[in-house]
C-alpha positions as CSV (number, residue, x, y, z in Angstrom):
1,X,139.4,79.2,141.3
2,X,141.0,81.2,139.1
3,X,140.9,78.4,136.3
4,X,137.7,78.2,136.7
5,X,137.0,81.8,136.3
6,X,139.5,81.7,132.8
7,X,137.1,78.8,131.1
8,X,134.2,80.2,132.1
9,X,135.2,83.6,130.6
10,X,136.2,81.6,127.7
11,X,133.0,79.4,127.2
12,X,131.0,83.0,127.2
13,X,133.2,84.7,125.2
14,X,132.8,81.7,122.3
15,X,129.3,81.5,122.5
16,X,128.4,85.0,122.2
17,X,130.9,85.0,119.3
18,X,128.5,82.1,117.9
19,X,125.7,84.0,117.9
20,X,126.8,86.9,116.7
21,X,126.1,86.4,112.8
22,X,126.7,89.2,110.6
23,X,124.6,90.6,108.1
24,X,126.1,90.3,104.4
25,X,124.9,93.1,101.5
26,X,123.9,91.8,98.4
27,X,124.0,94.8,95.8
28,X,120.9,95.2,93.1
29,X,122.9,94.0,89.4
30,X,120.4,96.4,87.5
31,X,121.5,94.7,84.2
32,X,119.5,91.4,85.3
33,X,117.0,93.1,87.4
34,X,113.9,94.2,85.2
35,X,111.0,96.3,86.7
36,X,107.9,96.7,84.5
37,X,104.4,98.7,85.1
38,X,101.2,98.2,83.8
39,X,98.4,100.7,84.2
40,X,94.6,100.4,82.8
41,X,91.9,102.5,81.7
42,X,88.2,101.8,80.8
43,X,89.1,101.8,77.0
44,X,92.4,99.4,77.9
45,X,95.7,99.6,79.0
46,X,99.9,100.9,78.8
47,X,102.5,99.3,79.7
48,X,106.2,99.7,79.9
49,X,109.5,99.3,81.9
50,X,111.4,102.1,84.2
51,X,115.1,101.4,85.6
52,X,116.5,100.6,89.1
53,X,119.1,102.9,89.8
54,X,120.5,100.6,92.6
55,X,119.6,98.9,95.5
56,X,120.2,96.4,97.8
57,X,119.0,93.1,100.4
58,X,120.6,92.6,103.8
59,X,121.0,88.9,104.7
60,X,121.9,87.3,107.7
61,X,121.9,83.7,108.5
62,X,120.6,83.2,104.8
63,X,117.4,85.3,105.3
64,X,116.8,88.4,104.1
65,X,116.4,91.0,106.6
66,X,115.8,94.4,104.8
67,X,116.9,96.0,101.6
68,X,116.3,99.4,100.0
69,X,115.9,100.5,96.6
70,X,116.2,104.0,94.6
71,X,113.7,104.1,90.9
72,X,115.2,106.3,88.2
73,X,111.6,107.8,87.1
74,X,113.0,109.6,84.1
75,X,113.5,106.1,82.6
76,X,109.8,105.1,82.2
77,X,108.9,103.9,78.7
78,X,105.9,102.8,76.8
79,X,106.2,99.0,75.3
80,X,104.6,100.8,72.4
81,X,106.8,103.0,72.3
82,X,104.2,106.2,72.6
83,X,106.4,109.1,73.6
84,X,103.3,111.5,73.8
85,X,102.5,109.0,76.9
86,X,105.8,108.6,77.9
87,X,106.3,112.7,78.3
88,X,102.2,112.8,80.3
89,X,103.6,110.0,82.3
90,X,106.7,112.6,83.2
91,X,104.7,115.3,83.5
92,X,103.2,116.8,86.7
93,X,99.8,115.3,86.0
94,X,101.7,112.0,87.0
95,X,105.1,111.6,88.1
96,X,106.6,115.2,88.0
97,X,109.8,113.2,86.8
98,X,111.8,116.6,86.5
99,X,111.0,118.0,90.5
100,X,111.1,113.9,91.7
101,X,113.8,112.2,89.5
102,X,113.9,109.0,92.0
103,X,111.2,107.4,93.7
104,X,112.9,105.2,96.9
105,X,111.3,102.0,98.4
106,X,113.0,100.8,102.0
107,X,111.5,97.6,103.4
108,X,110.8,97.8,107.4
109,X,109.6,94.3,107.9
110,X,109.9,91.1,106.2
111,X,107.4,88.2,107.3
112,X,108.1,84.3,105.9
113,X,105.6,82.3,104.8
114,X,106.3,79.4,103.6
115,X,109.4,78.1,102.0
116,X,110.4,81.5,99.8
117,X,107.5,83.6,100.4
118,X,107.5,86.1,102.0
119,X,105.6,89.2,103.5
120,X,107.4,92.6,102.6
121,X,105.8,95.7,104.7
122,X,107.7,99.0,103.7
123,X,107.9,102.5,103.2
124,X,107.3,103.7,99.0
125,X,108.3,107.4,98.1
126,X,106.6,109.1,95.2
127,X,106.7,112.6,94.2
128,X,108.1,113.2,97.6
129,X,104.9,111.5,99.5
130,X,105.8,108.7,101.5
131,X,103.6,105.4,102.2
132,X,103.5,102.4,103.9
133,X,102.9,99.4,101.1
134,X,102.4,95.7,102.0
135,X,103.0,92.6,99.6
136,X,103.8,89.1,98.7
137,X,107.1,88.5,97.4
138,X,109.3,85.5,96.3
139,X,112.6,85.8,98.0
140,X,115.3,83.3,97.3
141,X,118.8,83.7,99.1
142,X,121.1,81.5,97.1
143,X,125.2,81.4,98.0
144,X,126.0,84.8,96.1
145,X,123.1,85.8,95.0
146,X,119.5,86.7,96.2
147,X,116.8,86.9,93.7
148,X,113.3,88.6,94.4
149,X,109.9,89.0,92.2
150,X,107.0,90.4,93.4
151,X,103.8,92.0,91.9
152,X,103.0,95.3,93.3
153,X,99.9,97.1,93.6
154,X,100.2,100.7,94.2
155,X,97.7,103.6,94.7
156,X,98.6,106.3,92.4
157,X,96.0,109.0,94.2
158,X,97.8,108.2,97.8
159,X,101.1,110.2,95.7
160,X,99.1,113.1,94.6
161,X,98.7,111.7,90.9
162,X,94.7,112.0,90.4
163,X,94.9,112.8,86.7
164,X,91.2,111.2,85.6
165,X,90.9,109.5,88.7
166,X,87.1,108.2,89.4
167,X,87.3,109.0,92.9
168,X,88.4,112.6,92.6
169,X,86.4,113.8,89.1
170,X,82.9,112.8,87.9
171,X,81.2,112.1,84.4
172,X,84.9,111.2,83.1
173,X,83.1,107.8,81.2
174,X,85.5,105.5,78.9
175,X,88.4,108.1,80.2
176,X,88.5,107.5,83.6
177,X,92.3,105.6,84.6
178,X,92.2,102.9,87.3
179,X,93.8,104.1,91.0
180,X,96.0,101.2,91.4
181,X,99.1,100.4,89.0
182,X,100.9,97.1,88.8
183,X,104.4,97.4,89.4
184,X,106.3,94.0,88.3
185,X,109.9,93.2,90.2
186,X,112.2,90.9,89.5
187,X,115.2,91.5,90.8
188,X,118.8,89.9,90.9
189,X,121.3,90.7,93.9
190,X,124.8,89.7,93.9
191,X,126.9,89.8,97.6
192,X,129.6,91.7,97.4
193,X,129.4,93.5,94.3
């Protein structure tokens, strides 16, 4: 009786080791990661990049499980090269980059698709004012390495930035700025770095 007690201690012990699969962090390489906005107007559009200042995904059983990320929002630039936009961008009519220096993205839920697509539901921080944003994303866990891109549509007004917003001020014409600004992610993880 006793023997059999032992093995069948044993046989639970090992499977409940088996399916007890760890989750491995995969650290944000912000040398091969690039993030790039674009935001229009009625005349046109700007463009530029802004830095990651790190991040990282959570994967277990090769599938990414969460991941969060921190922006450095003093590091926006204009493709042209405008620094007259570049200082508005930092300025309180947008970004307020010197009371909110980071902006902060955690991912809360991660739906697959199909083969490398994914749903990511998570939780955006701008200016202080946090919101829930939902997207498509292509996630691909690979050995070492995870890489992720994604285009990103976000609300500026839902962050307090309204500056010539249609929705907020009237009779603004060719000035008026589009709401939404595309946020362009491609990012490169590497486990264990």
């Amino acid at each position: 009786m006793k023997r059999i007690a032992f093995l069948l201690a044993v046989v639970a012990t090992t499977t409940f080791m088996s399916f007890d699969v760890k989750e491995d962090v995969y650290r944000i390489d912000a040398e091969k990661s690039k993030l790039t906005w674009v935001g229009k107007k009625v005349t046109g559009q700007h463009s530029g990049g802004i830095t990651l200042a790190e991040g990282s995904f959570t994967v277990k059983s090769k599938k990414v499980t969460g991941g969060s990320f921190v922006i450095d929002m003093t590091t926006i630039t204009d493709v042209d090269k405008n620094e007259r936009l570049v200082g508005h961008l930092k300025s309180d009519d947008f970004f307020s980059t010197e009371k909110n220096p980071k902006a902060n993205f955690v991912i809360t839920k991660i739906t697959p698709l199909e083969k490398d697509q994914y749903t990511v539901k998570g939780n955006l921080t701008i200016k202080g004012i946090t919101n829930e944003i939902e997207f498509a994303a292509t996630i691909q866990p690979s050995g070492k390495q995870v890489t992720a891109k994604a285009k990103i549509l976000v609300d500026r007004t839902k962050f307090d930035i309204k500056f010539r917003s249609g929705n907020f001020f009237e009779n603004l014409g060719d000035k008026a700025i589009e709401d939404n600004f595309e946020l362009n992610v491609e990012l490169v993880a590497i486990q264990g770095v």
